[in-house]
C-alpha positions as a Markdown table, in Angstrom:
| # | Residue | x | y | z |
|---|---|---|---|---|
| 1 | Unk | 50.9 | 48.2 | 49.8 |
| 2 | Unk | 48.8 | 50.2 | 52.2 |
| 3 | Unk | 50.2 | 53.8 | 53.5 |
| 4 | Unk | 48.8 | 56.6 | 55.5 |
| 5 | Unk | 51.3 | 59.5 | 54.0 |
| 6 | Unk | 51.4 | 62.2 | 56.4 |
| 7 | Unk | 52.0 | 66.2 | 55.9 |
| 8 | Unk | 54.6 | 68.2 | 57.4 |
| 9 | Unk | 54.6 | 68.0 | 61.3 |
| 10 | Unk | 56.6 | 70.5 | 62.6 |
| 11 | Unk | 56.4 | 69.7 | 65.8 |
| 12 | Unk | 52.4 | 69.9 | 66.0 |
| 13 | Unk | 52.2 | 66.6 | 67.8 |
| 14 | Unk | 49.2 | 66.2 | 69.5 |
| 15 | Unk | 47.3 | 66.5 | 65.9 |
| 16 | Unk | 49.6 | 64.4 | 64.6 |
| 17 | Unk | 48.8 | 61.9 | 67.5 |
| 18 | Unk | 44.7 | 62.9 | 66.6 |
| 19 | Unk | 45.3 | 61.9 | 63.2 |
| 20 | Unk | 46.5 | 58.7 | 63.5 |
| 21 | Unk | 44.2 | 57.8 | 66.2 |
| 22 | Unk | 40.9 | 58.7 | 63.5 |
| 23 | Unk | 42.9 | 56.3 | 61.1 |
| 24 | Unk | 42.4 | 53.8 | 63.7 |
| 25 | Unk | 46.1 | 53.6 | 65.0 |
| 26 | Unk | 46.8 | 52.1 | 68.5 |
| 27 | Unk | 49.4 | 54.0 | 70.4 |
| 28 | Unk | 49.3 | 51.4 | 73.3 |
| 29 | Unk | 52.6 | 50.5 | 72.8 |
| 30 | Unk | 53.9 | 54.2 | 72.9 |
| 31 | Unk | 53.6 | 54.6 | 69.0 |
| 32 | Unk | 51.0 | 54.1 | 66.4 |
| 33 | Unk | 50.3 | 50.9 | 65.0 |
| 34 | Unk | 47.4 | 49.7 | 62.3 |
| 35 | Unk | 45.7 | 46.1 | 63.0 |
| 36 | Unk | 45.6 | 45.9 | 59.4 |
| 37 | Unk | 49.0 | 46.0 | 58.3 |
| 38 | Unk | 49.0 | 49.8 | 57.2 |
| 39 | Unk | 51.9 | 52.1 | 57.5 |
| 40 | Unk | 52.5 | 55.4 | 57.7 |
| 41 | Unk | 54.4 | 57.7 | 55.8 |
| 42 | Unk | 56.1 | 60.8 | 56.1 |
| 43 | Unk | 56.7 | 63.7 | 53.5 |
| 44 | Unk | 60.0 | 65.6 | 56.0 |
| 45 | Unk | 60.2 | 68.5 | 58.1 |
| 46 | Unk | 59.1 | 66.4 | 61.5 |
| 47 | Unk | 60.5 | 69.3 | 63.5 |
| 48 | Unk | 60.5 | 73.2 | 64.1 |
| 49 | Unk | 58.1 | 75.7 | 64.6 |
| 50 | Unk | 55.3 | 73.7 | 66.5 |
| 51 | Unk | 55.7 | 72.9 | 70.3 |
| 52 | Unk | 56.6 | 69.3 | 70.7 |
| 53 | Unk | 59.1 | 68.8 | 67.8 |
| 54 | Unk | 61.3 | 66.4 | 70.1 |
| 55 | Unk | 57.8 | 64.0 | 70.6 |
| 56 | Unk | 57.4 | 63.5 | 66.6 |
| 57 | Unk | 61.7 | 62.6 | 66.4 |
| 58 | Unk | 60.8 | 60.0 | 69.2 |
| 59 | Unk | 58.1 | 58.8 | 67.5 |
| 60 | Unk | 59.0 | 58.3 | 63.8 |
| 61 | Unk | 62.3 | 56.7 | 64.7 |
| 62 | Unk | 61.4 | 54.1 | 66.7 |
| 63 | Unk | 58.6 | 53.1 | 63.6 |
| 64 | Unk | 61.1 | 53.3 | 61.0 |
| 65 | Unk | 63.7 | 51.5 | 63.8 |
| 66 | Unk | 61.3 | 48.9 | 63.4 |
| 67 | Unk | 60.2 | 49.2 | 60.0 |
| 68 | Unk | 56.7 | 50.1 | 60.8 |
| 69 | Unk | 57.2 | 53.3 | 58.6 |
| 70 | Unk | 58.6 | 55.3 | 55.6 |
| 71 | Unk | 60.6 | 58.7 | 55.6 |
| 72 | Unk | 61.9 | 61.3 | 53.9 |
| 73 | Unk | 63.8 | 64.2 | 55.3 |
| 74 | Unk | 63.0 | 68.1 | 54.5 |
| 75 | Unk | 64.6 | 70.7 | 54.2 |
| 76 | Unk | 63.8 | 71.6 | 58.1 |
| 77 | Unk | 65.1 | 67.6 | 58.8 |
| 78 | Unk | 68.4 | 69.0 | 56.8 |
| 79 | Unk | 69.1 | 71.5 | 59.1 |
| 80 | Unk | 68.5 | 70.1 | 62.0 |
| 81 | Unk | 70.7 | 67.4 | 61.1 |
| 82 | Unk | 73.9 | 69.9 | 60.4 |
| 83 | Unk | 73.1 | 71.3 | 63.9 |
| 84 | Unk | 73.7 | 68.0 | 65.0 |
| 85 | Unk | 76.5 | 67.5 | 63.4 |
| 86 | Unk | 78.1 | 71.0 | 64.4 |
| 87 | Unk | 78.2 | 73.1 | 61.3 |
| 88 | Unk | 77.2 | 76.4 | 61.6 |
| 89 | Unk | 73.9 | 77.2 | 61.0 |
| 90 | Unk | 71.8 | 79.7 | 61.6 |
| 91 | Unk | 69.0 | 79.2 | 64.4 |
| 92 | Unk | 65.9 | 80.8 | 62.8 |
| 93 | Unk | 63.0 | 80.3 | 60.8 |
| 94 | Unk | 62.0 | 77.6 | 63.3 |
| 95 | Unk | 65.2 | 75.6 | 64.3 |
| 96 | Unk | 65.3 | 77.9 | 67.3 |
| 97 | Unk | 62.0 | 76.1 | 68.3 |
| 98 | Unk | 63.7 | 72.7 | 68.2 |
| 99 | Unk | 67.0 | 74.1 | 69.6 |
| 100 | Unk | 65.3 | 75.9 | 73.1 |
| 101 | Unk | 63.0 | 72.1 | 73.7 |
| 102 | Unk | 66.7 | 70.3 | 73.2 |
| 103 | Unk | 68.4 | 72.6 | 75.5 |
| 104 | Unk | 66.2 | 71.6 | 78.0 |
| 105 | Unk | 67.1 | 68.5 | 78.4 |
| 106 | Unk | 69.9 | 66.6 | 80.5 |
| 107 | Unk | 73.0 | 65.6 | 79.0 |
| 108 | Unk | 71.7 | 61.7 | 78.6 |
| 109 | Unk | 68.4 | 62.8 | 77.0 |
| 110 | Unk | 69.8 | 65.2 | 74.6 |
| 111 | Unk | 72.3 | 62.4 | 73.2 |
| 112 | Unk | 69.8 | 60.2 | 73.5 |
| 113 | Unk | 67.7 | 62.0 | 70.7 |
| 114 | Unk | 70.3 | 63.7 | 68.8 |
| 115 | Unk | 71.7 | 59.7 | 68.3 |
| 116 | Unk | 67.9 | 58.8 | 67.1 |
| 117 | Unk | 67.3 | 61.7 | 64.8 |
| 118 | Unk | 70.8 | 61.4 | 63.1 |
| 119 | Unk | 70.4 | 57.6 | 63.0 |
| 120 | Unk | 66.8 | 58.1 | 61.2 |
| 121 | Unk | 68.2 | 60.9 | 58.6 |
| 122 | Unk | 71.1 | 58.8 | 57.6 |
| 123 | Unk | 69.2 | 55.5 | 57.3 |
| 124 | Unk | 66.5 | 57.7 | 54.9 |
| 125 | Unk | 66.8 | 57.9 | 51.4 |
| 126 | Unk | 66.0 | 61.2 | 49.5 |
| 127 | Unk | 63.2 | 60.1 | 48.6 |
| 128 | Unk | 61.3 | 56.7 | 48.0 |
| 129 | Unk | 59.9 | 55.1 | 45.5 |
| 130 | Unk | 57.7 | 52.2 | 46.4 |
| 131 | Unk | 54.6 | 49.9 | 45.2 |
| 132 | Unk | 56.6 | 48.8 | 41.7 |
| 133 | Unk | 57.3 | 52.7 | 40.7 |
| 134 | Unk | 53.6 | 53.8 | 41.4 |
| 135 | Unk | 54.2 | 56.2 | 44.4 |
| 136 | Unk | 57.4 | 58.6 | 44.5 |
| 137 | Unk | 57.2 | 60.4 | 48.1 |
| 138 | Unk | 59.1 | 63.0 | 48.2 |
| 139 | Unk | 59.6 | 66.5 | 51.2 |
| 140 | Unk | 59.0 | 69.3 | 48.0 |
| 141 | Unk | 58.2 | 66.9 | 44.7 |
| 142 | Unk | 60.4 | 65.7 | 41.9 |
| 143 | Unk | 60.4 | 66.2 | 38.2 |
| 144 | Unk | 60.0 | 62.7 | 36.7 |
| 145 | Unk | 63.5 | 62.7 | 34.8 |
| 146 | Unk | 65.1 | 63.0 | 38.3 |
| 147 | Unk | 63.2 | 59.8 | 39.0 |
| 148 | Unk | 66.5 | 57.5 | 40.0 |
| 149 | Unk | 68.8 | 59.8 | 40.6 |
| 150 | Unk | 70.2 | 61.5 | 43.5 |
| 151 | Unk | 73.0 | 64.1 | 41.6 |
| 152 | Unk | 73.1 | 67.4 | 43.8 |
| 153 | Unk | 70.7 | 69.3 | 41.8 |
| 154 | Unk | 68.3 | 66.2 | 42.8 |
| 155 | Unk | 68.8 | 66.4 | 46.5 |
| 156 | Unk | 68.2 | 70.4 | 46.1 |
| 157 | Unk | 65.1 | 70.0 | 44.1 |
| 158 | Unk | 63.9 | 67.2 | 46.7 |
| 159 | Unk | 64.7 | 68.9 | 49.5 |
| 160 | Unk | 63.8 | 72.7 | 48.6 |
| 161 | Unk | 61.4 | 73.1 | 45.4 |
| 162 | Unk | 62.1 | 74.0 | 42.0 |
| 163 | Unk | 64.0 | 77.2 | 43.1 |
| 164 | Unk | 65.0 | 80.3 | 40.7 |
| 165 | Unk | 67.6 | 81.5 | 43.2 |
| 166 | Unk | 65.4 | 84.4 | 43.4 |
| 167 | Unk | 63.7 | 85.6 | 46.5 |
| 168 | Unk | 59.7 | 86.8 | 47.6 |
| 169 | Unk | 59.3 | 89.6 | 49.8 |
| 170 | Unk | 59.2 | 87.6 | 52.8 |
| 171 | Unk | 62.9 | 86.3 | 52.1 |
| 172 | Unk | 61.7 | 82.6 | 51.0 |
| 173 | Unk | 62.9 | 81.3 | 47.2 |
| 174 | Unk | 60.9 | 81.8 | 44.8 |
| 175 | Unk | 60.1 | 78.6 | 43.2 |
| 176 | Unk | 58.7 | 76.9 | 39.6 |
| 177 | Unk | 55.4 | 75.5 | 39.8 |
| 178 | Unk | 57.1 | 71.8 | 38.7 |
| 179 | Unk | 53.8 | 69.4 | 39.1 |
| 180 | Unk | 52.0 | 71.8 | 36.3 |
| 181 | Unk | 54.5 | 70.2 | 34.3 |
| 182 | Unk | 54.5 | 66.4 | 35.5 |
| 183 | Unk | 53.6 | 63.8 | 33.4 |
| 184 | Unk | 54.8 | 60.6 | 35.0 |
| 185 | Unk | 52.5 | 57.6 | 35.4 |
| 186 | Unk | 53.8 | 57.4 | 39.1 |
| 187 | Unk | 52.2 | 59.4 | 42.2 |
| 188 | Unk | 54.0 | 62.1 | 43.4 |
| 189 | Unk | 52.9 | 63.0 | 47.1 |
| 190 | Unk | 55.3 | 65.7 | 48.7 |
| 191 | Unk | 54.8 | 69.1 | 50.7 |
| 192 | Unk | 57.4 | 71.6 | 51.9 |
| 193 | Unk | 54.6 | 74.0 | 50.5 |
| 194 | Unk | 51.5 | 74.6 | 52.5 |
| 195 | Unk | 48.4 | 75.3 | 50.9 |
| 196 | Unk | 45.1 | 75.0 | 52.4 |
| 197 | Unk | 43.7 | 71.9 | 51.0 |
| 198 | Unk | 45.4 | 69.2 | 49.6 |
| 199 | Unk | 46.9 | 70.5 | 46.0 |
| 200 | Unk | 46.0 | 67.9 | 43.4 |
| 201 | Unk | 47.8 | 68.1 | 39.8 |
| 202 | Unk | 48.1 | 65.3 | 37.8 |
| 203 | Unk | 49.3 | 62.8 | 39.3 |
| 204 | Unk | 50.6 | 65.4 | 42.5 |
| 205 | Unk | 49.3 | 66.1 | 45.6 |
| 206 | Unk | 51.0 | 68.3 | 48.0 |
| 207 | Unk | 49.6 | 67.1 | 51.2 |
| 208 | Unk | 51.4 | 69.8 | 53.5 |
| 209 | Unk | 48.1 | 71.9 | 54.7 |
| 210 | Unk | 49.7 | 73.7 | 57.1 |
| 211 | Unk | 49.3 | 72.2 | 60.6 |
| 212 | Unk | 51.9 | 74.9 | 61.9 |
| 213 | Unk | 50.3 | 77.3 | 60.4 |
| 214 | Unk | 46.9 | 76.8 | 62.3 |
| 215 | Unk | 45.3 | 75.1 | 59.4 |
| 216 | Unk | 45.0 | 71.3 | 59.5 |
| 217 | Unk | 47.6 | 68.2 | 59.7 |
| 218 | Unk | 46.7 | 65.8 | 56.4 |
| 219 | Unk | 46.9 | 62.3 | 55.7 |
| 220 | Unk | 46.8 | 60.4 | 52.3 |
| 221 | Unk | 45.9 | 57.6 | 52.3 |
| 222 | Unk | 47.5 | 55.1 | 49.6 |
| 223 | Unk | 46.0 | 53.4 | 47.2 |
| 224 | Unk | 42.7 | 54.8 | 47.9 |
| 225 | Unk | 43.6 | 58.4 | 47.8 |
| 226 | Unk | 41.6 | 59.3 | 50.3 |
| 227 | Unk | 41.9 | 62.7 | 52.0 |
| 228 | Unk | 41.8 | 62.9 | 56.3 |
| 229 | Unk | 42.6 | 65.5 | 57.8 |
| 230 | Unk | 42.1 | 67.1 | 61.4 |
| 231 | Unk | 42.4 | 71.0 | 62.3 |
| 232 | Unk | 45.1 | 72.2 | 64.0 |
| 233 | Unk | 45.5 | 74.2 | 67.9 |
| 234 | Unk | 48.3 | 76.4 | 66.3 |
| 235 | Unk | 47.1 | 80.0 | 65.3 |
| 236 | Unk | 46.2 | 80.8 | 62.2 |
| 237 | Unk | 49.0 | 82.8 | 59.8 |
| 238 | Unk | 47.3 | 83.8 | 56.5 |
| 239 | Unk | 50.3 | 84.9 | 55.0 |
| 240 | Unk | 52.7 | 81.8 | 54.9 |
| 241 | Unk | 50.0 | 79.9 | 52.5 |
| 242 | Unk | 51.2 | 81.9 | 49.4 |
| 243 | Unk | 49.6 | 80.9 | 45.7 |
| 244 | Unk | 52.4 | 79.2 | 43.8 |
């Protein structure tokens, strides 16, 4: 098994385009394909906050459509998906990104992409677990007794962090540092938490560098563990790459 697992998006994606194309993807057929079999990978949160959120939906369903790809939602992918689905949800901390590019759109378009993203979150599982229990991907990690299961407390640990139900100043959870603590044999590649190169403990690497936040957008690539990465056109926001 050969993967190219790929950060958080949010909607950044002309690097996300840039990346695949220095991993030697050809996008002649409208999305990227590998001549040698590889696929990508994707740790959640396709969407919000970056400029072409509705471009990355388009993109990773018709690869997992044909299964070309892997993904896992985030916590962003969560909430966009309960928009869908008309709960009530508050449209902030980059949904309203998403929400204004949808709104933009005709009638046909935006049903045409609201059936795509809800058709790729319900086909996803909460996470996967691939290559023979060697790689667990995962949007913000997973403690390796969750490994298997998919309780409630599961889906909230996948999807959000290991979360005190406190809060920082800033209004986001305060969370447990969990991969300090790993000690699984399998790989556990995730992000939801952006950092500015690729966190590496254990046997965890959070590969969410912060493309949104005018850092870079980061691949890794499976089995080798290499590292790409390429710099991103958003600007740069010190603040949101906190120290766990």
């Amino acid at each position: 098994m050969k993967l190219d697992i790929i950060g958080d998006i949010h909607g950044c994606f002309a690097e996300f385009k840039e990346l695949t194309l220095e991993m030697n993807y050809d996008w002649s057929s409208g999305y990227p394909v590998h001549s040698n079999g590889r696929k990508l990978a994707f740790v959640g949160d396709l969407t919000d906050r970056g400029p072409q959120s509705l471009a990355v939906i388009d993109v990773v369903y018709n690869l997992a459509a044909k299964d070309m790809a892997y993904y896992v939602p985030g916590n962003h992918c969560n909430k966009l998906y309960r928009y869908f689905l008309g709960n009530k949800v508050q449209i902030t901390h980059g949904l309203e990104t998403t929400v204004d590019e949808y709104e933009e759109l005709d009638s046909k378009e935006r049903m045409e992409i609201r059936q795509k993203f809800m058709e790729l979150y319900e086909k996803a599982p909460l996470y996967h677990v691939l290559d023979s229990k060697r790689l667990v991907i995962a949007h913000a990690g997973i403690r390796e007794d969750y490994i298997g299961k998919h309780s409630s407390k599961v889906k909230t640990f996948v999807l959000y962090g290991d979360i005190t139900g406190e809060k920082n100043p800033d209004g986001t959870p305060v969370r447990r540092d969990w991969a300090k603590q790993y000690e699984g044999k399998a790989a556990i590649v995730y992000g939801h938490t952006p950092v500015k190169e690729v966190r590496k403990i254990k046997n965890t690497y959070n590969i969410d560098t912060g493309a949104v936040f005018g850092n870079k957008l980061t691949a890794l690539r499976y089995p080798e563990m290499e590292i790409l990465s390429v710099p991103s056109s958003m600007p740069f926001v010190e603040e949101k790459f906190r120290a766990l």
